[in-house]
C-alpha positions in Angstrom: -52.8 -94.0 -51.4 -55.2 -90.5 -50.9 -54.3 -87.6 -48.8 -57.4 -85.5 -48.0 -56.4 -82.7 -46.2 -59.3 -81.3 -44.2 -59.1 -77.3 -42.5 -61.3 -76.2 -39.9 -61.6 -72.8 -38.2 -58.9 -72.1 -35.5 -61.6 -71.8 -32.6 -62.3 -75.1 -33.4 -59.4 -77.2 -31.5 -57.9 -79.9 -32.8 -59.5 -82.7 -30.7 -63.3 -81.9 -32.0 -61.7 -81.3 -35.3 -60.5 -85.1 -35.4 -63.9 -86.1 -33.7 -65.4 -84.4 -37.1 -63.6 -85.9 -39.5 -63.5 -89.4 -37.9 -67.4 -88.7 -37.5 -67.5 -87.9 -41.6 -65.1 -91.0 -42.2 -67.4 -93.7 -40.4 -70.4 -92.1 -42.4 -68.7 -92.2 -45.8 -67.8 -96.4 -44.6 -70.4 -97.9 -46.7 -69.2 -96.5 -50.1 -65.2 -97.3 -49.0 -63.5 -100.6 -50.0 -64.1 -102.8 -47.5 -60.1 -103.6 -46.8 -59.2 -99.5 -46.6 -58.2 -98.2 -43.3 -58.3 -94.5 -43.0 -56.2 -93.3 -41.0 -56.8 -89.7 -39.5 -53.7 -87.5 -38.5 -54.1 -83.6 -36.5 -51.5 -81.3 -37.1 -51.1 -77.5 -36.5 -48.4 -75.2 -37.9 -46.2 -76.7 -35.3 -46.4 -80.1 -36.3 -44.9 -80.6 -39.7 -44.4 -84.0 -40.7 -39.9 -84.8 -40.7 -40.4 -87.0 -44.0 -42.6 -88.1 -46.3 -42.2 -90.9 -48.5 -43.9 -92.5 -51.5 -43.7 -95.8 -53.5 -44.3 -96.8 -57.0 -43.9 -100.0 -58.6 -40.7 -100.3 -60.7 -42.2 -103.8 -61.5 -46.3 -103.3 -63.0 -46.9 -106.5 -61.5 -47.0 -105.4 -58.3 -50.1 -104.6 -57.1 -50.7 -101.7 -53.8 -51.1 -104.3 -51.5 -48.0 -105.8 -52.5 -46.4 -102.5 -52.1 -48.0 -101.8 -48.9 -46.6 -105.1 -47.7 -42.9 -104.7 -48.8 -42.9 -101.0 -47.5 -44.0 -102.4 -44.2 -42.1 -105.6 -43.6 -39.2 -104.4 -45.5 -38.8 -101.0 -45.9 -39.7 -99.5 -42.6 -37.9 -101.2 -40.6 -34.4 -100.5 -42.1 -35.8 -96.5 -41.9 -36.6 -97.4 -38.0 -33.2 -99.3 -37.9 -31.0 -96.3 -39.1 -32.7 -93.7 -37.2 -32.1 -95.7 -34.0 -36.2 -96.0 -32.9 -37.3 -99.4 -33.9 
């Protein structure tokens, strides 16, 4: 997983600033695995993410798409489940 955290000027607005970056993101397409999918978030100082979670392998076997798997049909549903939204 990569975080790229992108800043633009605040008379920019946040919708053309996503049309920007999803704009540079389709350009840079050719040179990204073919099985990536960026995902592209907007937040202002009023939007701070609740949690943030990451996972590592106790088992080097594993590969990230292994991970990526279990976190998603394991692990967040029980977070969904115990937070009441899922």
């Amino acid at each position: 997983m990569s975080v790229v955290t992108a800043e633009f000027e605040y008379e920019k607005g946040l919708e053309d600033a996503a049309v920007d970056a999803t704009d540079a993101v389709n350009k840079a397409r050719s040179v990204l695995a073919p099985d990536l999918n960026p995902l592209i978030y907007t937040a202002d100082s009023f939007t701070l993410p609740v949690d943030v979670f990451a996972l590592s392998p106790a088992n080097e076997s594993l590969t990230p798409a292994d991970i990526r798997k279990i976190a998603e049909s394991d692990i967040k549903p029980a977070i969904l489940r115990a937070w009441n939204i899922g």
